[in-house]
C-alpha positions in Angstrom: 0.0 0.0 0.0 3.0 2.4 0.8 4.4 2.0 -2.0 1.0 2.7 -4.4 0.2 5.6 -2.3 1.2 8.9 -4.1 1.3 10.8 -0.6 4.3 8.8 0.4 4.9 6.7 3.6 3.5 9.0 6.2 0.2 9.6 4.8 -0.1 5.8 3.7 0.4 4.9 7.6 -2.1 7.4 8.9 -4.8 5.7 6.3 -4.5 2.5 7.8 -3.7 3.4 11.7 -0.4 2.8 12.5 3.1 4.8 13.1 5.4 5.1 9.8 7.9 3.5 11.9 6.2 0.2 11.3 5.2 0.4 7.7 9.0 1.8 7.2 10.3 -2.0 8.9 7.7 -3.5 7.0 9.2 -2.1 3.5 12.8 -3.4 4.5 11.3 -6.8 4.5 8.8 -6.9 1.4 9.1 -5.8 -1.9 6.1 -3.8 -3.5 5.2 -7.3 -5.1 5.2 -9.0 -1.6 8.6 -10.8 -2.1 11.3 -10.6 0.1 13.7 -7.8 0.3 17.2 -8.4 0.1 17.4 -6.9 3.1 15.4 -9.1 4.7 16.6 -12.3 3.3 20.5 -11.2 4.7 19.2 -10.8 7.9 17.6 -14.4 7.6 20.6 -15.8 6.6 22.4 -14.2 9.4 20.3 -15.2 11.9 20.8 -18.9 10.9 24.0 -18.7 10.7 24.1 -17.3 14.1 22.3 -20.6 15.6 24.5 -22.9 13.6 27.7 -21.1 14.9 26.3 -21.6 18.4 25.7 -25.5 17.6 29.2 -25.8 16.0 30.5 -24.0 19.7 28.7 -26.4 21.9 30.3 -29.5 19.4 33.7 -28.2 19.9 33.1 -27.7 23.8 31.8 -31.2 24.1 34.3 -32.9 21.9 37.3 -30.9 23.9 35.5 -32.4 27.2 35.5 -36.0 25.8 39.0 -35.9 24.4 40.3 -34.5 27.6 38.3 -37.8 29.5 39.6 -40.2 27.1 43.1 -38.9 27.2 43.0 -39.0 31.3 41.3 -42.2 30.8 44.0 -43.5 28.5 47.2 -42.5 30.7 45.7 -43.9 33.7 45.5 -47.4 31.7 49.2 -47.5 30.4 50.0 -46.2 34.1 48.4 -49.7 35.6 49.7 -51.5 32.9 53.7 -50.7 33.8 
């Protein structure tokens, strides 16, 4: 609707009852067509990567724990064995 409206942003947001601020986030994520942004599909992308960073930090964290135990485990086997 913003972006048919003639009056610009402001006016377009005062037909339909809320603050610009929100029709100005909403046209960072959608296109006049209803697609995407560019914008909007970065900050998808970003956010994923985000939670598979955090995943790939808790693997690394649990596999440093386990090779620690198994090394531990490991000397205190050859110690019994001498």
């Amino acid at each position: 609707m913003s972006y048919a409206n003639p009056n610009g942003v402001e006016q377009a947001a005062k037909d339909i009852g809320i603050p610009r601020n929100i029709l100005y986030r909403w046209r960072k994520k959608y296109t006049a067509d209803g697609g995407k942004t560019r914008f909007a599909m970065l900050k998808e992308e970003h956010k994923a990567l985000k939670v598979e960073n955090a995943r790939l930090k808790m693997e690394t964290y649990i596999l440093k724990k386990a090779t620690a135990y198994f090394a531990d485990s490991h000397k205190e086997s050859l110690s019994l064995k001498t």
